[in-house]
Structure formats: structure tokens, C-alpha cells
C-alpha positions in Angstrom: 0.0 0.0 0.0 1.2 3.4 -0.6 1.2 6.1 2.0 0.7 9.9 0.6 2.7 12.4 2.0 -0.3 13.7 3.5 -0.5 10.4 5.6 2.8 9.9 6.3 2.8 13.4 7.5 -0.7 12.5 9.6 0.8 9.3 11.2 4.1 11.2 12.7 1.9 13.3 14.1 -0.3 10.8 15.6 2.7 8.7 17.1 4.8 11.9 18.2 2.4 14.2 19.5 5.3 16.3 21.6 7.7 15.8 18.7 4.8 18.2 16.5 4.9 20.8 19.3 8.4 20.9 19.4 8.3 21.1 15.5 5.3 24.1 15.5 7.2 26.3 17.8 10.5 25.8 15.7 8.2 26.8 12.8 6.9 29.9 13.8 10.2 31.1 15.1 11.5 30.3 11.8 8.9 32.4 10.0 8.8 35.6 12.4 12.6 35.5 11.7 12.1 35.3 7.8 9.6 38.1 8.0 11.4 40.4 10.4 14.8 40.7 8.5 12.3 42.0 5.8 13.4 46.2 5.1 9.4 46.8 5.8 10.2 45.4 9.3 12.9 48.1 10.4 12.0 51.2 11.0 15.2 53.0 9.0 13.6 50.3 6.2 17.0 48.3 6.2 17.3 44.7 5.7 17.7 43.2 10.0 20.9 40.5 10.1 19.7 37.3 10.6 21.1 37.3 14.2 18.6 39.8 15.2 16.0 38.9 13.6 16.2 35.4 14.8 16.9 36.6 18.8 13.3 38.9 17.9 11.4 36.1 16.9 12.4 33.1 19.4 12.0 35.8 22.4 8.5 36.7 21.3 7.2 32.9 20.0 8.8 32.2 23.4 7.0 34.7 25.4 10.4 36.0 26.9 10.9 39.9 26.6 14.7 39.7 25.6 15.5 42.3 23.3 19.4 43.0 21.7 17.5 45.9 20.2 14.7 48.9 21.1 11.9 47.6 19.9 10.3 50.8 20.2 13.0 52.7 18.2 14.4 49.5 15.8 11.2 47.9 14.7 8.6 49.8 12.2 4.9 49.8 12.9 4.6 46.5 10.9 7.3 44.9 12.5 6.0 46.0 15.9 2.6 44.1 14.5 5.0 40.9 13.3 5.9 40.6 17.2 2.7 40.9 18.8 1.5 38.8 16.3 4.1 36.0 17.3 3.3 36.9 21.0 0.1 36.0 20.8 0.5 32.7 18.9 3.6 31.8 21.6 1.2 32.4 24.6 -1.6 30.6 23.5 0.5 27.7 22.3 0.9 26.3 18.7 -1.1 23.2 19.7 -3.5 25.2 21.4 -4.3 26.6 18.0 -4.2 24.0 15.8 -6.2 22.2 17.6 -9.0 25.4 17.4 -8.8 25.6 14.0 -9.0 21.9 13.6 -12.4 22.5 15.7 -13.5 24.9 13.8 -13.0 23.0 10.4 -13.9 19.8 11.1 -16.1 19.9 14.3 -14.2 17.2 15.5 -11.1 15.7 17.0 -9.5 12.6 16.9 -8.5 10.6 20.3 -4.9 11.5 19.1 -5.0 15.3 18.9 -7.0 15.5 21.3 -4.7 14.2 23.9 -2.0 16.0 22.5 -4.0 19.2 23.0 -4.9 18.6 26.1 -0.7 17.7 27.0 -0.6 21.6 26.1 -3.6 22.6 27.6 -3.4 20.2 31.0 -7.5 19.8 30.3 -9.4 17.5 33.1 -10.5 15.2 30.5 -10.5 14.4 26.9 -14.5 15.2 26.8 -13.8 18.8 27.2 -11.0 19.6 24.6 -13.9 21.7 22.9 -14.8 23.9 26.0 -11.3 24.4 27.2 -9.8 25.4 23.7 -12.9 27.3 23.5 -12.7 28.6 26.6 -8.7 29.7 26.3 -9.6 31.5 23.2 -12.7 33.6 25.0 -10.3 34.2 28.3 -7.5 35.7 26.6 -9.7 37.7 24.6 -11.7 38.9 27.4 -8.4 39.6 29.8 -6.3 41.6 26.8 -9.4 44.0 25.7 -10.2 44.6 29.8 -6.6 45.9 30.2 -6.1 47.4 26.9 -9.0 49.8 27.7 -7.9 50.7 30.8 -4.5 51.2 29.5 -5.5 53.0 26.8 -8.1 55.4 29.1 -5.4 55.8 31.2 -2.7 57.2 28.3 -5.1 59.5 26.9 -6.6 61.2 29.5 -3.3 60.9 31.7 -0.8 61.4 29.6 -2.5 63.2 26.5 -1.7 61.2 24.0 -4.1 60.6 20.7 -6.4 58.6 20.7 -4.8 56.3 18.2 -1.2 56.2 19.8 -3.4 55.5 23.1 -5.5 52.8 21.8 -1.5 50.9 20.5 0.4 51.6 23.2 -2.5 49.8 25.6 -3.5 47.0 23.7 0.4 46.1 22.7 1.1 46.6 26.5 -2.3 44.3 27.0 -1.5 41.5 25.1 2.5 41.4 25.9 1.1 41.4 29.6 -1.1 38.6 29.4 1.0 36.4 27.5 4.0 37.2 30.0 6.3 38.4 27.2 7.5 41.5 28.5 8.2 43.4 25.2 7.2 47.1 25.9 7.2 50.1 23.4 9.7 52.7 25.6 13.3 52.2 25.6 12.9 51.8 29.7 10.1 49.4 29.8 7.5 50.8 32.2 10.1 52.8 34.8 8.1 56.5 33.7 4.8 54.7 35.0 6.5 53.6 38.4 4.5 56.1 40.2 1.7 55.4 38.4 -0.8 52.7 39.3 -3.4 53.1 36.5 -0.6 51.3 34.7 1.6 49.1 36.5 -1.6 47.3 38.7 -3.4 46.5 35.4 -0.7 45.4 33.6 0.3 43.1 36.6 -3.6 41.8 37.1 -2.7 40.4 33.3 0.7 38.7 34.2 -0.6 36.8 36.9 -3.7 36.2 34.9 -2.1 35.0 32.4 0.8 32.9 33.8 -1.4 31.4 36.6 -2.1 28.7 33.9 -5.4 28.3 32.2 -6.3 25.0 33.8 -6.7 27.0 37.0 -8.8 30.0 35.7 -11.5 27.5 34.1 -11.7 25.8 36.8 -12.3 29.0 39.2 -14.6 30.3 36.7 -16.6 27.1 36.2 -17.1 26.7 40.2 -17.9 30.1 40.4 -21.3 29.8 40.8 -21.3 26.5 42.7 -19.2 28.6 45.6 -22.0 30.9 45.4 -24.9 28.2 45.9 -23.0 26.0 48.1 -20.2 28.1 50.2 -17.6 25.6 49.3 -15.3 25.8 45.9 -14.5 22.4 45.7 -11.0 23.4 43.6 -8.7 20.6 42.8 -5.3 20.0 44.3 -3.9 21.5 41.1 -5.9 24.7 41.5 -5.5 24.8 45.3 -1.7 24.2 44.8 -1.1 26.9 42.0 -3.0 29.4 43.8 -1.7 29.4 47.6 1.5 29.1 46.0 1.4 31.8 43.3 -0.1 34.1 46.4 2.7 32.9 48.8 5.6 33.9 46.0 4.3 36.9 45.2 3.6 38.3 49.2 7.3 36.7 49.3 8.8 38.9 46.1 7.1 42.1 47.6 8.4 41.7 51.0 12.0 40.9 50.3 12.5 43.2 47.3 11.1 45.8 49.7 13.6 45.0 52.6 16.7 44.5 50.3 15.9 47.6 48.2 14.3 50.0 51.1 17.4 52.6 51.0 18.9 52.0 47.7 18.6 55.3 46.4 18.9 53.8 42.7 15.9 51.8 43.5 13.4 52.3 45.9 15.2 54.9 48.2 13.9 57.9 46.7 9.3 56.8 46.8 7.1 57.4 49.4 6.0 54.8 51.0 3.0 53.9 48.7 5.7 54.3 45.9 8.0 51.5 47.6 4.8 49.3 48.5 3.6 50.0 45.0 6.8 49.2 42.8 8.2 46.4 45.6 4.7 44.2 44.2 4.9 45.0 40.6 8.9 43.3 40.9 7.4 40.5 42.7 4.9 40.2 39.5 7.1 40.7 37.0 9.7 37.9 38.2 6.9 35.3 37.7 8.3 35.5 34.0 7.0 38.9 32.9 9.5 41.2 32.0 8.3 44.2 32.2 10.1 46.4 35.2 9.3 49.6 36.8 13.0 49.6 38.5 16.9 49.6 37.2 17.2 46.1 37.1 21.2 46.7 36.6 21.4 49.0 39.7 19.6 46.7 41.9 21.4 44.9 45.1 23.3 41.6 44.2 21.1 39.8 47.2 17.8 41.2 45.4 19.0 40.1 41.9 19.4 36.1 43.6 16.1 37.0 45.2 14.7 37.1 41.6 16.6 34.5 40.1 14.7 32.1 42.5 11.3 33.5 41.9 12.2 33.5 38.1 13.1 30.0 37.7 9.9 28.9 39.8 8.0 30.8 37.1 4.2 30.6 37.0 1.4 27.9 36.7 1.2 24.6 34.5 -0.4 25.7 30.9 -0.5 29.3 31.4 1.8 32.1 29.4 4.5 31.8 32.0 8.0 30.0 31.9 10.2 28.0 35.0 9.8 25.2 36.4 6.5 26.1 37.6 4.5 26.5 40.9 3.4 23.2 41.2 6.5 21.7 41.0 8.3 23.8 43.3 5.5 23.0 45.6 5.5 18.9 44.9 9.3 19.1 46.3 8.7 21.0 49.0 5.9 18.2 49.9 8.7 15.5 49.3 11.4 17.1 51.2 9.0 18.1 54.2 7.9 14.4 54.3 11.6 12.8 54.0 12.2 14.9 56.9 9.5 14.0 59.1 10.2 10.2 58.2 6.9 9.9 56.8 6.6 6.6 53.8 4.6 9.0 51.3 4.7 12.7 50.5 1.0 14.5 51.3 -0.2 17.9 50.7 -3.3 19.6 51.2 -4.8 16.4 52.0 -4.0 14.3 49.4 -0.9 11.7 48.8 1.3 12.5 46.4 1.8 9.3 43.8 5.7 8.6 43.4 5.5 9.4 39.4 4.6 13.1 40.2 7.6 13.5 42.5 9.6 11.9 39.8 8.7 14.0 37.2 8.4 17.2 39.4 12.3 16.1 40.1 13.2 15.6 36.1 11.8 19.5 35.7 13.8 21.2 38.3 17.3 19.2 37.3 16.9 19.4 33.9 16.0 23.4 34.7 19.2 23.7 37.0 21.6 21.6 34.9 20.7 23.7 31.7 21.1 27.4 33.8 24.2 26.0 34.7 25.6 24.9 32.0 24.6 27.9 29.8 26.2 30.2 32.7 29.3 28.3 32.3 28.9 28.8 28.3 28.2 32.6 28.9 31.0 32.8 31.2 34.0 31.7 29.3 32.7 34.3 25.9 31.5 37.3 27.9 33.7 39.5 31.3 30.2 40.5 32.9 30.4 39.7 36.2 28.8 36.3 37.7 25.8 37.8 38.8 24.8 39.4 36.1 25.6 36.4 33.5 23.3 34.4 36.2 20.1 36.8 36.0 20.1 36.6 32.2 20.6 32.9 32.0 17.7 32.1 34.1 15.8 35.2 32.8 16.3 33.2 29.1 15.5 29.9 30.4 12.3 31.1 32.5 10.9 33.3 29.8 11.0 36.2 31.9 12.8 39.3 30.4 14.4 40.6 33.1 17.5 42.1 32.1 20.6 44.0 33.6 21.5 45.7 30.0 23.9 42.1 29.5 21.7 40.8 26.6 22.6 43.4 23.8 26.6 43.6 24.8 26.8 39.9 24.3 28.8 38.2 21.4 27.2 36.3 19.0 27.9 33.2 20.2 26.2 34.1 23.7 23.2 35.3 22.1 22.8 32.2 20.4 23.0 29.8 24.1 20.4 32.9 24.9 18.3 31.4 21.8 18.2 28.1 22.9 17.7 28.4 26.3 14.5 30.9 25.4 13.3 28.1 22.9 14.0 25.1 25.5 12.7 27.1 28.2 9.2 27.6 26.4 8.3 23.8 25.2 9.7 23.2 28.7 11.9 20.2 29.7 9.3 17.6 30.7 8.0 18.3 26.3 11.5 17.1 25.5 11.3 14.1 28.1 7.4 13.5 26.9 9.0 13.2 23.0 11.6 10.4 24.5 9.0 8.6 26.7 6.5 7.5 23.5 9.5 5.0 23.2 9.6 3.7 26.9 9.1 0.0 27.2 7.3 -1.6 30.2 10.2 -3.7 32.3 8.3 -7.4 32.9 10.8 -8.0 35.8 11.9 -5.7 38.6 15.3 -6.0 39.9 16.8 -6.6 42.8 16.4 -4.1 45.9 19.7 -2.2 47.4 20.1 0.9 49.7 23.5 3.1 48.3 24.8 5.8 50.8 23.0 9.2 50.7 24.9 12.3 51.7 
């Protein structure tokens, strides 16, 4: 029989469903880079190299916020448009949108896709593919008009821009907000709006909308009027997880970056009080893998910069626009490592036991996610003379898909923006994609072998 190469193309997709997501996001950073080295893309209507063009494009498919130039300044309106454009389709996740436009064509899914969208989208069951794509689809549109109107209000009648310039610069802002990217339209990302809550407390309502994961806001959306019948909300340990530890982090961030920046007259030493309140939260926000900063990241205290190198590469929630190693895991290991030290046979949380294949794989995420930073800091190290700190910071900002930069990203030598490129791209499909490709090929071991004990620590 003879397959077509529409078939063959169909079966590899069917058997490697992590492989195709791997494939799309390579894809679409591909074509952002082809079309943003076009002259119509630069504003001085140059031809880009293809080194920037390709850092543009994997940093927005990749939801980062890593720049090596202004995008305000560099880019033209239509390659402004090129990068949102690739925003959006990096935050709500090639297979995400396949697999709505497969919906909308056919009507239907078959068992295949539809366990490889839900893999991306980290669904409760297979049944509700539909209202979950759906239901992404209506959430991010609802989120990125809500705060690109207020935005928008908020730079016309505060700032007295046009009404046109307004309407941009808020909806741009909006959707890079939602989708955790980070990219901003001023050469100092949102530092002039410090002061200036209209601006930075919408913008971080989006970030922790959107990188809370969308599993969790369907889920508090869908029990939302069961909580209001009943009194209970009846959340799952994955919502319950994500949200008490999303809130803990980010009352954490704000507290720290408060104490360690307090009387840094760079930072926070010259606000009020409301003012260091004020921009001590928006840091905390913007280090779950946003980007956007309302202080000098580069004149910030080294502890403060480790601070946010730990809140960076915990990230955000499972399936949302944020990067790390995500919430849930950090939580599932502080479960295991609370229970190894009590003694206790089995790690429990929130009232549930926690079976031994999510500990493994919650350990698999945070190696692979340590071994990578430290490997690319190594790699950074030996081509750049920035100091150790600040070679850190970018490395896990890459790999976390935050942003967050000390000014190291555009100095770097072409061979260190390249280890940035990677670890932006890896970062994005996240580890536990690259171990899910491997796995389809795991074979089940008839025999188990013999138990032994080796020395630990």
C-alpha cells in the first residue's frame, strides 16, 4: 500500500504528539525570523541581520521579553505588528491553535490530537477539549481588551496622547502582559509609569492572569457559581496548589524586594512609601516570568537580583503564558522534602498523597531546569567578562521566559546570544515536552530487579 505524504505526514503526528509541538514552535520562530529581517520590518527600512531577527522572533514565540534591540525605536509599525503577532501565537500555544482551528473546520477531534491538546492545555478530561480550547480562546480575549481599555483610558486622558497612539500603546502593552512576554514600546520598559498605578496594577492583574495557567482560571470560573450556591469551591489539588502558592511567591517577592531595596537610592530609596509598596509588588509580579520592570534592574542589590533569580526560575502555573519550572513543582518538592524529613513513607499535601511518578517527574523539571542554567552560565561565562551575577540573572531570565535584564543581553557576542536562543526556545516547550517526545519510546520492564540501599549524603 502506498502512503501519501499527507498520511505519512498525519501518522508522525499521531505517534509523536510532543515531537509536532516541538516542530510548530520551531516553525513559527522560523517564519517571524524570515519576516522580520524584511526592510518593511525596520524602521530605518534596512534589511535586519539574521542574528537579530532570529533573537526577535524566538524571544517573542517564546514569550520572553529579551530584546538586543529597542523595539520601540528599531522595529517599524509592521514589524511592531509581526511581534505581537508572534506573541500572541507563543502564549496561547501552537497546539493550542491548531487544535481550534481543527475544531473549527472539522467539528471534531480525533482521540490523538485531542490528547495532544490537552498535554498543552493540562484539560481535566479528553471530553472537554472543545470547551477548554474554547474557553482559552474567550479568556484571553476577554483579559487583553479589559486591560487594553484601561490602559489605553489611562494614556489619553493621563498622559494626553491621541487617541490612536493610546488605543496601541495599551492594547500592545495588554496582550504582551497577558501572554507574559515583557516586550514594551519605551526604551525603559514601564520605569516612567513607576508612580503610576493606572498602569503598573493592570498590567500586573494580566501577568498573573495569564501565567497562573489556564487550567486553574477555568476551573475557578466554572465553580464560580457552585461557591455561590454551596459556600464551598470544591477546587482541585492542582488549582489549590497553583494558587496558595502563586499568592505565597508573590507576598514573598514584595516583601524581600522591599527590605533588600528600602534605602537603595537607585531603586526604591527615593518613593514614598505607597511608591515603595507600589513598585516592591509590581517586581514581585514581573519575576513570575513577565518582564516588564518599573526599577533599574542593573542597579539593583546583588542579594535582590538572587532573590529574583529564584522567583524566576519557579515561574508561574502549568499551561499558562508563563515560563520556570513552575509553581506546582516547586510545591510537589517541597511536599517531598517536608515528608523525607519528618520520616513519613509517602509525601501528602493539602490532603492528598502524592503518587511517586509526580515526584519523579516534578524532580526531572527542576534538574533538567538547574543543569541547563548551569551549563549555559558556564557557556556565557567563558565568551562574555560581565560579572557572575549578572551572567546568572540573564541565563535564568532566558531559560524562565521572563525578560528581566541588567542591560547584558545586547553587549553579548554572538555566540552568547545564540546559548540565549536556545535556552529561550528550550525554556518555552519546557523540559518535561522534551522528556514526553523520548518517553512514547519507553518499554514496560516485565521483571523488577533486585532491591539495594547506596549511601546518601
Amino acid at each position: 500500500m502506498v502512503t501519501t505524504g499527507r498520511g505519512r505526514a498525519r501518522s508522525f503526528f499521531s505517534a509523536h504528539p510532543a515531537r509536532t509541538v516541538v516542530l510548530a514552535f520551531a516553525a513559527a520562530v522560523v517564519i517571524g525570523t524570515g519576516v522580520l529581517m524584511l526592510p518593511a520590518s525596520a524602521e530605518d527600512g534596512g534589511a535586519t541581520d539574521v542574528l537579530t531577527a532570529l533573537f526577535t522572533s524566538t524571544s517573542a514565540v517564546c514569550v520572553t521579553g529579551l530584546a538586543v534591540v529597542d523595539t520601540g525605536t528599531y522595529w517599524s509599525g509592521f514589524g511592531e505588528g509581526v511581534i505581537l503577532a508572534l506573541i500572541q501565537v507563543g502564549g496561547f500555544g501552537i497546539m493550542t491553535m491548531a487544535s481550534l482551528l481543527a475544531l473549527l473546520v472539522s467539528g471534531r477531534l480525533r482521540l490523538r490530537l485531542q490528547l495532544t491538546a490537552q498535554a498543552e492545555t493540562k484539560s481535566l478530561g479528553i471530553g472537554d477539549v472543545r470547551r477548554v480550547l474554547l474557553g482559552v480562546a474567550g479568556t484571553t480575549l476577554m483579559v487583553e481588551l479589559a486591560v487594553g481599555a484601561v490602559l489605553a483610558l489611562r494614556f489619553r486622558f493621563g498622559y494626553g496622547h491621541s487617541v490612536g497612539d493610546s488605543a496601541y500603546l495599551g492594547f500592545f502593552h495588554a496582550v504582551s502582559a497577558f501572554n507574559n512576554a515583557g516586550f514594551g514600546l519605551h526604551a525603559d520598559s514601564l520605569t516612567r509609569y513607576a508612580q503610576d498605578a493606572w498602569v503598573t496594577l493592570p498590567i500586573a492583574a494580566a501577568v498573573i492572569l495569564g501565567g497562573i495557567g489556564f487550567p486553574v482560571l477555568l476551573e475557578m470560573l466554572r465553580h464560580r457559581n457552585r461557591a455561590r450556591t454551596t459556600g464551598r469551591k470544591n477546587w482541585t489539588l492542582h488549582t489549590k496548589l497553583t494558587v496558595i502558592t502563586t499568592v505565597a511567591l508573590l507576598a514573598a517577592g514584595t516583601l524581600l524586594t522591599g527590605l533588600l531595596e528600602w534605602t537603595n537610592p537607585a531603586t526604591l530609596g527615593a518613593q514614598d512609601f505607597w511608591g515603595k509598596l507600589l513598585n516592591s509588588f509590581f517586581h514581585s509580579a514581573m519575576s513570575r516570568t513577565a518582564g516588564f520592570n518599573s526599577l533599574d534592574i542593573g542597579a539593583m542589590q546583588p542579594a535582590t537580583l538572587l532573590m529574583t533569580c529564584m522567583l524566576m526560575l519557579i515561574g508561574g502555573g502549568s499551561a499558562g503564558t508563563a515560563g520556570g519550572i513552575k509553581v506546582t513543582t516547586f510545591a510537589v518538592l517541597a511536599a517531598a522534602m517536608l515528608a523525607e524529613v519528618r520520616g513519613e513513607p509517602t509525601s501528602a499535601v493539602l490532603g492528598r498523597r502524592l503518587g511517586p511518578h509526580v515526584l519523579r517527574q516534578a524532580l526531572t523539571v527542576a534538574l533538567l531546569g538547574i543543569g541547563l542554567v548551569m551549563a549555559a552560565t558556564l557557556a556565557l561565562l567563558s565568551v562574555s567578562r560581565a560579572a557572575f551575577e549578572a551572567v546568572l540573572f540573564e541565563v535564568v531570565s532566558a531559560f524562565a521566559t521572563v525578560g528581566l535584564s541588567t542591560g547584558l543581553t545586547a553587549d553579548l557576542p554572538g555566540s552568547g546570544q545564540l546559548v540565549l536562543i536556545v535556552l529561550m526556545f528550550i525554556g518555552r516547550i519546557g523540559p518535561i515536552t522534551l522528556v514526553s517526545a523520548l518517553a512514547l519510546r519507553e518499554r514496560t520492564r516485565r521483571y523488577e530487579l533486585p532491591e539495594e540501599r547506596p549511601v546518601i549524603g
